[in-house]
N, C-alpha and C positions, 0 to 999 in steps of 0.2 A: 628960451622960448617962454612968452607968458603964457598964464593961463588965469583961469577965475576959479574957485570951489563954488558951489551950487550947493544950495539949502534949504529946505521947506519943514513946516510944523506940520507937512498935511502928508507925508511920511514920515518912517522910524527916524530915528535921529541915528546917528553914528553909533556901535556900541565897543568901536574901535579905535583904531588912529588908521583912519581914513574921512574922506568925506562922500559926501550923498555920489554929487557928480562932482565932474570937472569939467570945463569948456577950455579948448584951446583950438582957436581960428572960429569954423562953424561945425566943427565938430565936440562933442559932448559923449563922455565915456562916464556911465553910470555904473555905481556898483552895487556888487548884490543885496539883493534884494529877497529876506524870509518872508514868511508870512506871519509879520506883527503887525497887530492892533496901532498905530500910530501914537492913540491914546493912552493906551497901557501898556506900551512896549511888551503885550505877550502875545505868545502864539495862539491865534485865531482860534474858537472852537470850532471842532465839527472835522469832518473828512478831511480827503483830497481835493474835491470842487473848492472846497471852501477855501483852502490854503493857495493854492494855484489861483485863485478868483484876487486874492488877498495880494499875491506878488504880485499880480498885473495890474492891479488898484495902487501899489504901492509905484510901481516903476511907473504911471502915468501922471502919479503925481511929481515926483522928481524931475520928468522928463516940461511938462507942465511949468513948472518953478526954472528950468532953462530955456524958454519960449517955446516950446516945441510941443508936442506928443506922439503917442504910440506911435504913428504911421510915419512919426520922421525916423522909427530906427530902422539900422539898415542892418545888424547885425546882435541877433540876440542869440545868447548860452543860458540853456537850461541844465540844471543838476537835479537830479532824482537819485533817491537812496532807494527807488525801488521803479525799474525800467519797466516795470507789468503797467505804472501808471500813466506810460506818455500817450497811448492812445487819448486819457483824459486831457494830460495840455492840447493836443491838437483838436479835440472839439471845442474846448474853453476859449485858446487861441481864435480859432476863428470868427467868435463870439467878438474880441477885442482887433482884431486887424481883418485888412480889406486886403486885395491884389494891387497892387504886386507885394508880397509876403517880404521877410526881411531875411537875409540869410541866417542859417540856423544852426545849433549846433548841441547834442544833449547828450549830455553825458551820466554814467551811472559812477556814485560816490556812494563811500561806506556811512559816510555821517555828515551831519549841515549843524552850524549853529542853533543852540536853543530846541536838538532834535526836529528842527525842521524836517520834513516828507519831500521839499522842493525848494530853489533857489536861483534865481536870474539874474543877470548881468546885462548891458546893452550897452550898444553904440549909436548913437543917432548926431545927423549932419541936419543943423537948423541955419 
């Protein structure tokens, strides 16, 4: 099966061995996503709004740099190291997406890269 990696300056870069996305067919599997400054590779100052505002900033540009965005994902995971905050992604959320929503799925983790608070993953079909 081919596929392509997917790349942009206008998120993080890798800090792994991985890359941004992948595209195979017209589907596009992006991976997660902290909340870093693209520019400084550090974690955003400021709250929960801020970091959560930051990951959705960041996956629209990845998603963006493989023709698409936000509204082309059909399939987004959310990780939170602390579940008290997802009422926040769901108001932020809907700030960034319309109806029909994409399916969802959140989960509560002990720790995130870089102490991240939050961290997304997605699937979108461009």
């Amino acid at each position: 099966m081919a596929f392509e990696t997917i790349h942009t300056a206008a998120a993080p870069a890798a800090i792994g061995t991985y890359s941004q996305a992948v595209r195979t067919g017209k589907t596009v599997y992006l991976s997660g996503q902290i909340p870093l400054d693209p520019g400084t590779m550090e974690l955003v100052a400021g709250g929960i709004d801020v970091q959560i505002r930051q990951v959705f900033d960041n996956l629209a540009a990845v998603a963006q740099a493989a023709g698409g965005g936000l509204g082309d994902i059909v399939k987004l995971t959310i990780y939170l190291t602390d579940l008290g905050h997802f009422p926040r992604v769901n108001e932020i959320m809907s700030q960034y997406f319309q109806e029909p929503y994409p399916a969802r799925a959140a989960i509560g983790v002990a720790a995130l890269p870089k102490a991240a608070a939050v961290e997304m993953d997605a699937v979108l079909v461009v």
